[in-house]
PDB file of N, CA, C and O in Angstrom:
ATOM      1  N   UNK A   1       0.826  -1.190   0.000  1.00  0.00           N
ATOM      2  CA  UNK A   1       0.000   0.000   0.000  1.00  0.00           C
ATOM      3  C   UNK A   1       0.870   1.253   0.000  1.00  0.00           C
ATOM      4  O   UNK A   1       0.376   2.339  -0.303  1.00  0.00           O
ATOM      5  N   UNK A   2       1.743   1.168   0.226  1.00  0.00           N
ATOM      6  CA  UNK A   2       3.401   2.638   0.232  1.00  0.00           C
ATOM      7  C   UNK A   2       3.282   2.488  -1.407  1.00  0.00           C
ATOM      8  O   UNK A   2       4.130   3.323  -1.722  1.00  0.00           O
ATOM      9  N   UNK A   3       2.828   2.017  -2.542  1.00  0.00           N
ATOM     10  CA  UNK A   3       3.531   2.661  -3.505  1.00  0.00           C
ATOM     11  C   UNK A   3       1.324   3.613  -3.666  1.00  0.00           C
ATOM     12  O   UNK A   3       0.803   4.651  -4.075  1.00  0.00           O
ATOM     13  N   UNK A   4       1.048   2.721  -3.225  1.00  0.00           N
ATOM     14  CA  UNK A   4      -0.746   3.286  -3.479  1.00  0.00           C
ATOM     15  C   UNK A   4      -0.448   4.999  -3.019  1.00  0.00           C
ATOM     16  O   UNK A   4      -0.486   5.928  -3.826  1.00  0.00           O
ATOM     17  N   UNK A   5      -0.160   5.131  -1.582  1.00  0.00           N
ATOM     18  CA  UNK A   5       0.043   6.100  -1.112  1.00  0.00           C
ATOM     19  C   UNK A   5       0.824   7.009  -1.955  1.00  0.00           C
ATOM     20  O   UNK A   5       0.216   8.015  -2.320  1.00  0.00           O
ATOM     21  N   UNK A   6       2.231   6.858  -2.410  1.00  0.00           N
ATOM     22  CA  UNK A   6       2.807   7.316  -3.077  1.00  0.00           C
ATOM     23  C   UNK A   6       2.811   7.989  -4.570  1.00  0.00           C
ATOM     24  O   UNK A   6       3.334   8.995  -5.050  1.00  0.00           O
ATOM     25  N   UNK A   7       1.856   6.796  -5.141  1.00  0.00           N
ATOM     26  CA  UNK A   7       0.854   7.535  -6.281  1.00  0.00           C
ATOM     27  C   UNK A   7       0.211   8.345  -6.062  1.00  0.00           C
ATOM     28  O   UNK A   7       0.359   9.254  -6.879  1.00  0.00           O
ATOM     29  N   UNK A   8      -0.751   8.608  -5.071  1.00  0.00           N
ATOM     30  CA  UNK A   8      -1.725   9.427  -4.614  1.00  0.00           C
ATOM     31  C   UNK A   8      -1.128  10.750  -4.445  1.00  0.00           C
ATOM     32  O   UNK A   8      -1.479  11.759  -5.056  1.00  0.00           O
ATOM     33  N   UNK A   9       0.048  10.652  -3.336  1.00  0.00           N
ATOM     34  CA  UNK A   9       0.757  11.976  -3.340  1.00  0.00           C
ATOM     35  C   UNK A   9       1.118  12.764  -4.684  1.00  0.00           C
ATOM     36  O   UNK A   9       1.023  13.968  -4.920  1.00  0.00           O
ATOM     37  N   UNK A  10       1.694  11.399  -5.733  1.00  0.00           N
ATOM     38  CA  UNK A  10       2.365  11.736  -7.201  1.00  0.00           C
ATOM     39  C   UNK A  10       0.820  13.256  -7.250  1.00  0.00           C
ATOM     40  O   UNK A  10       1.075  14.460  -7.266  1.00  0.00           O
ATOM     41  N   UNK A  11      -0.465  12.717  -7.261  1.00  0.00           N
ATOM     42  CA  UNK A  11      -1.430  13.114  -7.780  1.00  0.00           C
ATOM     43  C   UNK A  11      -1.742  14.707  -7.090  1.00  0.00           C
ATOM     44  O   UNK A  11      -2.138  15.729  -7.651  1.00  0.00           O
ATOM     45  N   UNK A  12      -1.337  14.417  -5.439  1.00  0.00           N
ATOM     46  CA  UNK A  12      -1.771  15.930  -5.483  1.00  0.00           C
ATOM     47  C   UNK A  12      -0.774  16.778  -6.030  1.00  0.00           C
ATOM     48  O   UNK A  12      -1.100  17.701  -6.777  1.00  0.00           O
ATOM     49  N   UNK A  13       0.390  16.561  -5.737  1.00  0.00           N
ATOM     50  CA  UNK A  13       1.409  17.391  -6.530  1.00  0.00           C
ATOM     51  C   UNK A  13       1.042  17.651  -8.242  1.00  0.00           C
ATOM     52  O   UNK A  13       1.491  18.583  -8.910  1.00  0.00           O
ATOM     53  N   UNK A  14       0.227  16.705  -8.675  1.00  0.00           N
ATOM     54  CA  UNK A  14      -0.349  17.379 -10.283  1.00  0.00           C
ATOM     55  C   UNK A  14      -1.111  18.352 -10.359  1.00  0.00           C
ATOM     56  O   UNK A  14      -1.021  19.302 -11.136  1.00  0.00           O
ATOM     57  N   UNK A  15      -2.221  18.081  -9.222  1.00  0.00           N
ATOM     58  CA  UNK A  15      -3.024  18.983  -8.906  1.00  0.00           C
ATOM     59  C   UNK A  15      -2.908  20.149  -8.620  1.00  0.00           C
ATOM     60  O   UNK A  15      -3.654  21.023  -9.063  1.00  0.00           O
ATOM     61  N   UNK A  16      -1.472  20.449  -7.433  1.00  0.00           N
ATOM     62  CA  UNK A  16      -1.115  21.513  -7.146  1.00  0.00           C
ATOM     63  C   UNK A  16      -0.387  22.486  -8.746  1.00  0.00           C
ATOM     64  O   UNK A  16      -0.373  23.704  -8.926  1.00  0.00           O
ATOM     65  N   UNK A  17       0.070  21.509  -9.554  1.00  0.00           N
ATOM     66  CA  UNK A  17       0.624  22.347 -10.738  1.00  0.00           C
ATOM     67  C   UNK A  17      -0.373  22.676 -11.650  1.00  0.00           C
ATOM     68  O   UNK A  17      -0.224  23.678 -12.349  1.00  0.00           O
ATOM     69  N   UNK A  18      -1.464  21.917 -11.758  1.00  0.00           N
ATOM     70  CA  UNK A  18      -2.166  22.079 -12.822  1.00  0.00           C
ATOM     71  C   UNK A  18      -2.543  23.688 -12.171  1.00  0.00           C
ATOM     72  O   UNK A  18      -2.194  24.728 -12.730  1.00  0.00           O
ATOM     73  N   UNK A  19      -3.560  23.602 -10.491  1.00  0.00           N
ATOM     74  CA  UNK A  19      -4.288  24.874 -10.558  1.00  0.00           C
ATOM     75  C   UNK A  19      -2.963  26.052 -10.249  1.00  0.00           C
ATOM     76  O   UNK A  19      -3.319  27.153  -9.830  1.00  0.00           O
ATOM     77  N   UNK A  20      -1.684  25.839 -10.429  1.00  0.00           N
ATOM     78  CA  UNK A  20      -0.377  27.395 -11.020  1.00  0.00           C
ATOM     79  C   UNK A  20      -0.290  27.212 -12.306  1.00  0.00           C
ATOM     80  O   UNK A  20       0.803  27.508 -12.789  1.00  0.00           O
ATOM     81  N   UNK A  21      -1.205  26.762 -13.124  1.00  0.00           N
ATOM     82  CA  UNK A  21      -1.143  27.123 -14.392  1.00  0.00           C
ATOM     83  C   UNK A  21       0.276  26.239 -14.728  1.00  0.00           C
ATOM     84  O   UNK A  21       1.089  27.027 -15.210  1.00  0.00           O
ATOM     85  N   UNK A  22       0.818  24.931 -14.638  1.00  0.00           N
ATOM     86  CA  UNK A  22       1.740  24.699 -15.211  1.00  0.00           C
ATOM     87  C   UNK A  22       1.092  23.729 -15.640  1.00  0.00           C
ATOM     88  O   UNK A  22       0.177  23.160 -15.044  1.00  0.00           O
ATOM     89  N   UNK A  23       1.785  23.316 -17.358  1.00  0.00           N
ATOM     90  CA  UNK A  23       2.080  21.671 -18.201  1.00  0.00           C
ATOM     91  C   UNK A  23       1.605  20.511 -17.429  1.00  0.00           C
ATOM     92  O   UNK A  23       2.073  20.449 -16.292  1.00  0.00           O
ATOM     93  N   UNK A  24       0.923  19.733 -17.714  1.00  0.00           N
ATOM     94  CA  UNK A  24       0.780  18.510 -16.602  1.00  0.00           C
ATOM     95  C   UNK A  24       1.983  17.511 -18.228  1.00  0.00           C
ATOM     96  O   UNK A  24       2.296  17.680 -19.407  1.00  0.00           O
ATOM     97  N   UNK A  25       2.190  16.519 -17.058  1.00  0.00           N
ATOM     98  CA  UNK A  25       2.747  15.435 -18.061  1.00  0.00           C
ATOM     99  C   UNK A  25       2.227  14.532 -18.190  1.00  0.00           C
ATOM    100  O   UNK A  25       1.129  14.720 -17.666  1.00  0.00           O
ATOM    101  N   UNK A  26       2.268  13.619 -18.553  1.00  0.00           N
ATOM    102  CA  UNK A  26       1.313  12.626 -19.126  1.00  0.00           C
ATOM    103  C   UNK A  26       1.407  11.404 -17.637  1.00  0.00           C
ATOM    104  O   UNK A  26       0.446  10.791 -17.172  1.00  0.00           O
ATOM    105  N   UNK A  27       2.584  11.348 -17.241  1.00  0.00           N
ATOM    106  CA  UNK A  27       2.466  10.525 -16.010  1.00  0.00           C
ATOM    107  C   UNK A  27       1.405  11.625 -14.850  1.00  0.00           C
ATOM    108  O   UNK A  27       0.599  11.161 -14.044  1.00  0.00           O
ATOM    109  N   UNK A  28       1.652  12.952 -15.030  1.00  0.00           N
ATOM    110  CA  UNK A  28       0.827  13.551 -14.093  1.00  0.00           C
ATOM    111  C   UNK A  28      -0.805  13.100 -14.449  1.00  0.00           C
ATOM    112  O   UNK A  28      -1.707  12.475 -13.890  1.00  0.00           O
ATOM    113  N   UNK A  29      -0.668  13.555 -15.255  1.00  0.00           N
ATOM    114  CA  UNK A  29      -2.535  13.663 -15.951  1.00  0.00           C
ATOM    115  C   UNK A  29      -2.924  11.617 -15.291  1.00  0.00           C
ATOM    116  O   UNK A  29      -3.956  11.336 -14.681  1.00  0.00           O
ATOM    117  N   UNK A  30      -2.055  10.787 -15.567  1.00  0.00           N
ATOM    118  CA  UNK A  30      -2.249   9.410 -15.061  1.00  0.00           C
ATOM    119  C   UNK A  30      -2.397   9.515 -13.322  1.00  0.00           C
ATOM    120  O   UNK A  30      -3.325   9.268 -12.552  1.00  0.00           O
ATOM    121  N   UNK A  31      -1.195   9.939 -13.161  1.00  0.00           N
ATOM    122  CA  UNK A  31      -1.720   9.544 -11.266  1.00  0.00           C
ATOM    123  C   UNK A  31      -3.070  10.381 -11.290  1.00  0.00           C
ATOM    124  O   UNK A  31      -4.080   9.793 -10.904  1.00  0.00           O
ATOM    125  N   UNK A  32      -3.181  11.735 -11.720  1.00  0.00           N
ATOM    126  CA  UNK A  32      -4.575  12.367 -11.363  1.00  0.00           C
ATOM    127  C   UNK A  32      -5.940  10.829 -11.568  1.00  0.00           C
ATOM    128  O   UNK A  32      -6.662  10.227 -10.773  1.00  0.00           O
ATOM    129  N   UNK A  33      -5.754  10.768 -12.690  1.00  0.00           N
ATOM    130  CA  UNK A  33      -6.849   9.483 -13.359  1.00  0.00           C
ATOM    131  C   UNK A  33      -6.718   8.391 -12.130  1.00  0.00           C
ATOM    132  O   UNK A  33      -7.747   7.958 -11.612  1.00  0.00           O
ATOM    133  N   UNK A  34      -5.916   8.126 -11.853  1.00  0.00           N
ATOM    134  CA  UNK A  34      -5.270   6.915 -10.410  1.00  0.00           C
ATOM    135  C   UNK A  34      -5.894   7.308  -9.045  1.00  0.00           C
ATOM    136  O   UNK A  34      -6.794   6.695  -8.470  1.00  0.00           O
ATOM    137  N   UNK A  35      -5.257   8.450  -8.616  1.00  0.00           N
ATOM    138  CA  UNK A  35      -6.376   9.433  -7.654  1.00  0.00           C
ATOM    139  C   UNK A  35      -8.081   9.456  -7.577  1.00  0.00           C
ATOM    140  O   UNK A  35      -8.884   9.324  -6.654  1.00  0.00           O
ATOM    141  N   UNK A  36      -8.155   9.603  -8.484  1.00  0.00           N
ATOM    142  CA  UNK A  36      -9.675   9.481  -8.603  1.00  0.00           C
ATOM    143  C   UNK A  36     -10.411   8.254  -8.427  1.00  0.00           C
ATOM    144  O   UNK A  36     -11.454   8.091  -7.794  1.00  0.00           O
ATOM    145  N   UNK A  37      -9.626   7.286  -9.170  1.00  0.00           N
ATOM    146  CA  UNK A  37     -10.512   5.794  -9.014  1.00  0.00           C
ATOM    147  C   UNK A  37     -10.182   5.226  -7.421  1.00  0.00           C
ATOM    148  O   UNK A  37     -10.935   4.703  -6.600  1.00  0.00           O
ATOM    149  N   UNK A  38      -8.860   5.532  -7.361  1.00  0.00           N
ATOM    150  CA  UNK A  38      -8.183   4.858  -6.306  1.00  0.00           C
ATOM    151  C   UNK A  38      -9.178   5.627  -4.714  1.00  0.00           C
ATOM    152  O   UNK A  38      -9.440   5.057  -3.655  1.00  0.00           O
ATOM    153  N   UNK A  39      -9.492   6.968  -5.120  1.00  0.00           N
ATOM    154  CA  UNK A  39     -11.121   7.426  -3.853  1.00  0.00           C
ATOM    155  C   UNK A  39     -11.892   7.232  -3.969  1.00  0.00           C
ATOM    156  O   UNK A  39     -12.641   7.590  -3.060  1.00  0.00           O
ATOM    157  N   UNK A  40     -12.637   6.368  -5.349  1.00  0.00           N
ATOM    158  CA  UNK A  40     -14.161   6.218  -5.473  1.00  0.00           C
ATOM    159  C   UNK A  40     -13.851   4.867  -4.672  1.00  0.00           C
ATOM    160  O   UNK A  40     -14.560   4.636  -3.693  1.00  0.00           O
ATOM    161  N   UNK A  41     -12.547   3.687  -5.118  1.00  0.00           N
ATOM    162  CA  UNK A  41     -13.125   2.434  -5.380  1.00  0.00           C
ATOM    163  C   UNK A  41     -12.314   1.791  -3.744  1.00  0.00           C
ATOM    164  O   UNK A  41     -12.602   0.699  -3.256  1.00  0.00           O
ATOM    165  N   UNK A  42     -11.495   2.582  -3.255  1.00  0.00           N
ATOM    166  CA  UNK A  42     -11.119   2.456  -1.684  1.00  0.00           C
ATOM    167  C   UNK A  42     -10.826   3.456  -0.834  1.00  0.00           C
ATOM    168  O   UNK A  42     -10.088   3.002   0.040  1.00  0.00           O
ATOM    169  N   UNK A  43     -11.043   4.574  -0.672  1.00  0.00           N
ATOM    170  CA  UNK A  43     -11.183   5.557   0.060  1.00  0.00           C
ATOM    171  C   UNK A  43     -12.593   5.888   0.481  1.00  0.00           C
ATOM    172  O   UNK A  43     -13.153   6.192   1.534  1.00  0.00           O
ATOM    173  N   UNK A  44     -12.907   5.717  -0.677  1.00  0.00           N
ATOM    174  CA  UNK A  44     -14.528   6.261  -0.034  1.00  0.00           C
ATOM    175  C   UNK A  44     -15.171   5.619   1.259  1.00  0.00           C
ATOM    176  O   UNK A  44     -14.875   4.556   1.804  1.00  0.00           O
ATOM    177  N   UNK A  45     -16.029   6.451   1.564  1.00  0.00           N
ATOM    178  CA  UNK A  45     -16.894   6.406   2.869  1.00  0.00           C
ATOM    179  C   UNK A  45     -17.351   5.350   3.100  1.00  0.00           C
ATOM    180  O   UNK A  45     -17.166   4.514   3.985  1.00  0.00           O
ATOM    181  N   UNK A  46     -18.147   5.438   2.011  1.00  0.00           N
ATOM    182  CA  UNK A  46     -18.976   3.484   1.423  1.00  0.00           C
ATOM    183  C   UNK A  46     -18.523   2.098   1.330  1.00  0.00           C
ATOM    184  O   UNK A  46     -19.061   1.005   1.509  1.00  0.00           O
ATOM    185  N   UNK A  47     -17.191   2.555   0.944  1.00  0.00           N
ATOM    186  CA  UNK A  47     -16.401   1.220   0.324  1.00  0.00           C
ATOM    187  C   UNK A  47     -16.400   0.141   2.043  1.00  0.00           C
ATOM    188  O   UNK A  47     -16.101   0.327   3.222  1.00  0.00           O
ATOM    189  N   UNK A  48     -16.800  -0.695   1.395  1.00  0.00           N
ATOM    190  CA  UNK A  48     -16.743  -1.631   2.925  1.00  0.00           C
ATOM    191  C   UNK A  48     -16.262  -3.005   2.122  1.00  0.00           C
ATOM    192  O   UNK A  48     -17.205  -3.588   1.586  1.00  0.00           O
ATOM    193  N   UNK A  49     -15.056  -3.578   1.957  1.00  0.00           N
ATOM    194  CA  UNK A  49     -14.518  -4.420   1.438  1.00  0.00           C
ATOM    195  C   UNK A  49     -13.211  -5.306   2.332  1.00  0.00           C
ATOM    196  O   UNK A  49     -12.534  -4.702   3.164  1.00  0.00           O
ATOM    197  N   UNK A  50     -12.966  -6.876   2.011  1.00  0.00           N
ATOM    198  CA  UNK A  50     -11.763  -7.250   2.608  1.00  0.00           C
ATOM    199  C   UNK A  50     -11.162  -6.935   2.465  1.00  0.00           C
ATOM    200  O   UNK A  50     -11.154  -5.935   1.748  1.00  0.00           O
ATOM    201  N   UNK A  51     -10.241  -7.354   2.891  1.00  0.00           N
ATOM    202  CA  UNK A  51      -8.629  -6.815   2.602  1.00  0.00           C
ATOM    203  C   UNK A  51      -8.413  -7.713   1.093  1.00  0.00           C
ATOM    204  O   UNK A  51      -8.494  -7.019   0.080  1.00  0.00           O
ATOM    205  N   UNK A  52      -8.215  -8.813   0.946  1.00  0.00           N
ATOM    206  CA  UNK A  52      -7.781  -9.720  -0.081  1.00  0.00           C
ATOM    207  C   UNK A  52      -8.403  -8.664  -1.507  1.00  0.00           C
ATOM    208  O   UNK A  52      -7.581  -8.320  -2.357  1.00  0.00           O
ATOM    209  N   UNK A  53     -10.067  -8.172  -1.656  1.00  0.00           N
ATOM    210  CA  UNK A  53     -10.810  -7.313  -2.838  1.00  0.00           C
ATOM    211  C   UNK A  53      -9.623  -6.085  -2.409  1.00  0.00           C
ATOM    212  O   UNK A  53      -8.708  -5.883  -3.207  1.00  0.00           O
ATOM    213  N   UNK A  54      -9.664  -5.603  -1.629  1.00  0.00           N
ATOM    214  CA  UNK A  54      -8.872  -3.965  -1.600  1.00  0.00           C
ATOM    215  C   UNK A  54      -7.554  -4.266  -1.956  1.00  0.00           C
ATOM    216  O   UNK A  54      -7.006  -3.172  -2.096  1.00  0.00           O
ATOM    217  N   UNK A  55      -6.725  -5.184  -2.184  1.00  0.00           N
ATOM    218  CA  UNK A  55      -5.435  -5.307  -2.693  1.00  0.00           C
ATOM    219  C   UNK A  55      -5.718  -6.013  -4.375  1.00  0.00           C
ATOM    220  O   UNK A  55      -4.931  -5.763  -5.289  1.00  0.00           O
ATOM    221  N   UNK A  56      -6.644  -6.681  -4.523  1.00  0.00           N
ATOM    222  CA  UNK A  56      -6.343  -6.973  -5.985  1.00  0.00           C
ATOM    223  C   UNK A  56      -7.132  -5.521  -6.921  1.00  0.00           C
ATOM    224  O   UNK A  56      -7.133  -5.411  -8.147  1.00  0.00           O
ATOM    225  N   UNK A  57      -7.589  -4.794  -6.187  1.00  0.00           N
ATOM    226  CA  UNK A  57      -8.457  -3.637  -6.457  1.00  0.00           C
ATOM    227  C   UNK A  57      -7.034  -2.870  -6.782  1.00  0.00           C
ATOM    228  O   UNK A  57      -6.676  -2.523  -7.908  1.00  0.00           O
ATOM    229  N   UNK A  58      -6.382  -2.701  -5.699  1.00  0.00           N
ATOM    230  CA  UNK A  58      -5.562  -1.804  -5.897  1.00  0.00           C
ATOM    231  C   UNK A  58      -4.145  -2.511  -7.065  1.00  0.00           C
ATOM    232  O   UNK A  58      -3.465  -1.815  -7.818  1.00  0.00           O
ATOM    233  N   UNK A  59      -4.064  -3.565  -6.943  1.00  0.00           N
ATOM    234  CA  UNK A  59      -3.295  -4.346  -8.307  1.00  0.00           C
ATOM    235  C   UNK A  59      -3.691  -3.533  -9.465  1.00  0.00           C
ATOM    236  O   UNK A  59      -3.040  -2.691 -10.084  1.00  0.00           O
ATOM    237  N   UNK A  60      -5.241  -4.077  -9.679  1.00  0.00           N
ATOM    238  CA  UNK A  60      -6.056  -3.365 -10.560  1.00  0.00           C
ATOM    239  C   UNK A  60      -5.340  -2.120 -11.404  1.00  0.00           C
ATOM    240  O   UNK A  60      -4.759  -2.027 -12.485  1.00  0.00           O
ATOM    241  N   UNK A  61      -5.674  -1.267 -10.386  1.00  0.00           N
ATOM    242  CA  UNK A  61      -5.661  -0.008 -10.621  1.00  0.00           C
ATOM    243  C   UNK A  61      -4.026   0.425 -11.124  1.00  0.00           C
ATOM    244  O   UNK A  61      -3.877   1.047 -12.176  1.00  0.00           O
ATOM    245  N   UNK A  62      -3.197   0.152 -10.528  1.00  0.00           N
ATOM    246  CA  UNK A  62      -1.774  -0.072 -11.189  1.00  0.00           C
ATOM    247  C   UNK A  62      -1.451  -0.254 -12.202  1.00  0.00           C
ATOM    248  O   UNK A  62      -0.878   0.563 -12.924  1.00  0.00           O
ATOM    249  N   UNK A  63      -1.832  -1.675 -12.548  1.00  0.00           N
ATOM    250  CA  UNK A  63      -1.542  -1.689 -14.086  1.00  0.00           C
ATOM    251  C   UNK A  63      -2.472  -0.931 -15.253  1.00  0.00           C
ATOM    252  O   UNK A  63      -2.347  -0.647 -16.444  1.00  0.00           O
ATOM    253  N   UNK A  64      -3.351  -0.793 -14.339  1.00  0.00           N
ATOM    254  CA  UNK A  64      -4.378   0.241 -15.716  1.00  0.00           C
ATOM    255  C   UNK A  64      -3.580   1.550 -15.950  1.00  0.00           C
ATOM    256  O   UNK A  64      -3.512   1.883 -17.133  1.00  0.00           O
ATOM    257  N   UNK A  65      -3.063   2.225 -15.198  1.00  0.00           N
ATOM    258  CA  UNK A  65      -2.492   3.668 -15.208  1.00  0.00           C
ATOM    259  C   UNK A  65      -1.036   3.625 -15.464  1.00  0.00           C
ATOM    260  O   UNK A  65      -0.379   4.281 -16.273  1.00  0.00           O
ATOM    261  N   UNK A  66      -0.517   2.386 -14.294  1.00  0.00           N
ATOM    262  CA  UNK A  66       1.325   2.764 -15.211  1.00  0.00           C
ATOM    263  C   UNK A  66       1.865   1.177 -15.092  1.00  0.00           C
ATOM    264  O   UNK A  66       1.278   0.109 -14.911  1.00  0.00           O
ATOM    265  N   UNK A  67       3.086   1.500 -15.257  1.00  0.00           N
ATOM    266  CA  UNK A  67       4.120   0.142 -15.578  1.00  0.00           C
ATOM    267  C   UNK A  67       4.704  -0.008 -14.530  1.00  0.00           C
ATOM    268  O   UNK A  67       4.622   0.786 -13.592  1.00  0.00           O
ATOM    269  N   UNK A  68       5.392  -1.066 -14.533  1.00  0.00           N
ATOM    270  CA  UNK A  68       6.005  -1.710 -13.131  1.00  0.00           C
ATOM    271  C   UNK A  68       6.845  -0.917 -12.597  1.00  0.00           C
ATOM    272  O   UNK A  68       7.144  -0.933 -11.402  1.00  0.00           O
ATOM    273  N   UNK A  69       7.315  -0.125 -13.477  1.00  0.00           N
ATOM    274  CA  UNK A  69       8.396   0.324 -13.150  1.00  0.00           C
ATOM    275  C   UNK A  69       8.361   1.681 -12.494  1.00  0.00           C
ATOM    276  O   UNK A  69       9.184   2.264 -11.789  1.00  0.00           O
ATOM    277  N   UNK A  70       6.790   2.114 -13.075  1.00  0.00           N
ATOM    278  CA  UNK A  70       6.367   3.398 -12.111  1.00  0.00           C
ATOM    279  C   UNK A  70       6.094   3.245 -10.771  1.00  0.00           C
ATOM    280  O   UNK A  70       6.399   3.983  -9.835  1.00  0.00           O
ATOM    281  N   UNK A  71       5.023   1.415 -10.786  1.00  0.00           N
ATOM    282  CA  UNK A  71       4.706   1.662  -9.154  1.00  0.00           C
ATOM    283  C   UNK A  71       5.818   1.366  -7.839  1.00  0.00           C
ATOM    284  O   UNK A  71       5.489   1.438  -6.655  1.00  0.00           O
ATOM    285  N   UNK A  72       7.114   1.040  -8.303  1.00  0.00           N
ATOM    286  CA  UNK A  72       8.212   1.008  -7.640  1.00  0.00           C
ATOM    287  C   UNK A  72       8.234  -0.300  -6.814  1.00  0.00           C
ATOM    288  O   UNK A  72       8.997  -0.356  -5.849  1.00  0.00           O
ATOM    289  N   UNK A  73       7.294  -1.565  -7.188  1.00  0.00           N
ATOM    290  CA  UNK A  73       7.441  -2.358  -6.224  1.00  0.00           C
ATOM    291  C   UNK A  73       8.531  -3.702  -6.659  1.00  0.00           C
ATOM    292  O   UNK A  73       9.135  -3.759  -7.730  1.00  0.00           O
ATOM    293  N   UNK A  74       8.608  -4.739  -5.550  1.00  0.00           N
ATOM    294  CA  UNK A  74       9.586  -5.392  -6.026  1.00  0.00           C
ATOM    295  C   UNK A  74       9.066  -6.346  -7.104  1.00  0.00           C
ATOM    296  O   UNK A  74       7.962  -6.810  -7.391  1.00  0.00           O
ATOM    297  N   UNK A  75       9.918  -6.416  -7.433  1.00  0.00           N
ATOM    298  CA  UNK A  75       9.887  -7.839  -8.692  1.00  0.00           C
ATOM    299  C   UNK A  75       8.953  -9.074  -8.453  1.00  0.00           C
ATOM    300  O   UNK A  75       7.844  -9.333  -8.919  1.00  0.00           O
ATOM    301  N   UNK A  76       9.808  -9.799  -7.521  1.00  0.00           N
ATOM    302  CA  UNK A  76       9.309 -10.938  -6.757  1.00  0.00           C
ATOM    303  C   UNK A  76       7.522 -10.325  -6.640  1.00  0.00           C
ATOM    304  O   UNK A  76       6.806 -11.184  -7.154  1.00  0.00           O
ATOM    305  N   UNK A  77       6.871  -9.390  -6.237  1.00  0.00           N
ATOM    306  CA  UNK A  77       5.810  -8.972  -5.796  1.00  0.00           C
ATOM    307  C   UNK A  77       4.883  -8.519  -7.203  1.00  0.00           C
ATOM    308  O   UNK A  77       3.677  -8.744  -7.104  1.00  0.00           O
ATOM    309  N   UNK A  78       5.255  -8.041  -8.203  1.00  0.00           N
ATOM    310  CA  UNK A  78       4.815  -7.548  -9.154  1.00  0.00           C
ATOM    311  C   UNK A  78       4.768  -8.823 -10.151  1.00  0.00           C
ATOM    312  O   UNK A  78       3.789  -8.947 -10.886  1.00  0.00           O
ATOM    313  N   UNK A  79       5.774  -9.731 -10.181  1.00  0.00           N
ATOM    314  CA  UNK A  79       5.438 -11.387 -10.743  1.00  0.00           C
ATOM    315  C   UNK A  79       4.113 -12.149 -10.321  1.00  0.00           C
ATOM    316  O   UNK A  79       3.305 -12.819 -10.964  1.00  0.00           O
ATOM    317  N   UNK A  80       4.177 -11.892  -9.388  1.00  0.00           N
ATOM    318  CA  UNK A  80       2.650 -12.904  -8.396  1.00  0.00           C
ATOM    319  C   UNK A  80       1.600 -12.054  -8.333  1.00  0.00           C
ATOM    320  O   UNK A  80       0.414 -12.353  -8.196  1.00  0.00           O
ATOM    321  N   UNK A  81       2.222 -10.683  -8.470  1.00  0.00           N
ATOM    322  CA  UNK A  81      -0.054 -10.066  -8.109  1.00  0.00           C
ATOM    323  C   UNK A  81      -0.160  -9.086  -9.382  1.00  0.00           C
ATOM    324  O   UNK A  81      -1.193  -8.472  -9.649  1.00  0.00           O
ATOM    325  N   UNK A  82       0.919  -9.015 -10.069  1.00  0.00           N
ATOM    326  CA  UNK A  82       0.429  -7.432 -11.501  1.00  0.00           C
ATOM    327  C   UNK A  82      -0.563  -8.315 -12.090  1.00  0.00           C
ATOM    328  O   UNK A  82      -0.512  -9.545 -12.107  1.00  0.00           O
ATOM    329  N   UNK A  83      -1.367  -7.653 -12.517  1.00  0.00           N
ATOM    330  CA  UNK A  83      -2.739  -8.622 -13.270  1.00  0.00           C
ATOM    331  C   UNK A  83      -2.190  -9.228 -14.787  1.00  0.00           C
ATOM    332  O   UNK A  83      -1.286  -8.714 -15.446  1.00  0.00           O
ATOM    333  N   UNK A  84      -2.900 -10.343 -15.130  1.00  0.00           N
ATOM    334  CA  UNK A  84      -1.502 -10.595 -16.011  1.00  0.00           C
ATOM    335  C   UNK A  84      -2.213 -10.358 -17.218  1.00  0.00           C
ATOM    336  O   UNK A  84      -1.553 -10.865 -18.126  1.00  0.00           O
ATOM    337  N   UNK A  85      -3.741  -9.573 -17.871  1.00  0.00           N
ATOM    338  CA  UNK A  85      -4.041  -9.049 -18.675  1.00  0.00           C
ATOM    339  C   UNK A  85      -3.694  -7.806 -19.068  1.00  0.00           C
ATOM    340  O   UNK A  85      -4.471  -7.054 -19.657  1.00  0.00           O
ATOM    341  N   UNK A  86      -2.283  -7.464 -18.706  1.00  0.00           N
ATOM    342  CA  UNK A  86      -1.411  -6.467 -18.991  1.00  0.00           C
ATOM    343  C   UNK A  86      -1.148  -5.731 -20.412  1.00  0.00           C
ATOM    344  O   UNK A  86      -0.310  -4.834 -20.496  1.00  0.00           O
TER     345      UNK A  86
END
C-alpha cells in the first residue's frame, strides 16, 4: 500500500501544478486518473470491502495507469499479483 500512497501523493502534486497554471505530463494527468478511481473504489466512505478485494483492487488499478516500473514495487511482488491481462 506505500507505492498506493505514493501515487496518490504523485497526484496531489499534479493537482497543485495544474491549478499554477503549469504543463501537466502525461504521467501527471495518469496519477490524477489513479487518484480518482483509487477514492471512489477504496477511500470512499462506502467502500466496505476485505482486505484480499482492496489489494487486488488496488493491483487493478496499477496496471491500468502505469508500468512496473512506475509503481516502484519489487519484482518478486509484481510477478505474483500485476494482473496478467497487462
Amino acid at each position: 500500500m506505500n507505492a498506493a500512497v505514493r501515487l496518490y501523493a504523485d497526484a496531489a502534486n499534479a493537482k497543485t501544478k495544474l491549478e499554477n497554471g503549469f504543463d501537466l505530463t502525461d504521467y501527471d494527468e495518469r496519477t490524477l486518473a489513479f487518484a480518482k478511481d483509487y477514492s471512489e473504489k477504496l477511500l470512499a466512505i462506502d467502500v466496505n470491502i476485505d482486505i484480499t478485494t482492496m489489494l487486488d483492487t488496488a493491483w487493478t488499478l496499477f496496471a491500468k495507469y502505469f508500468t512496473k516500473n512506475e509503481v516502484a514495487i519489487k519484482d518478486e511482488f509484481t510477478q505474483k499479483y500485476w494482473p496478467k491481462d497487462e
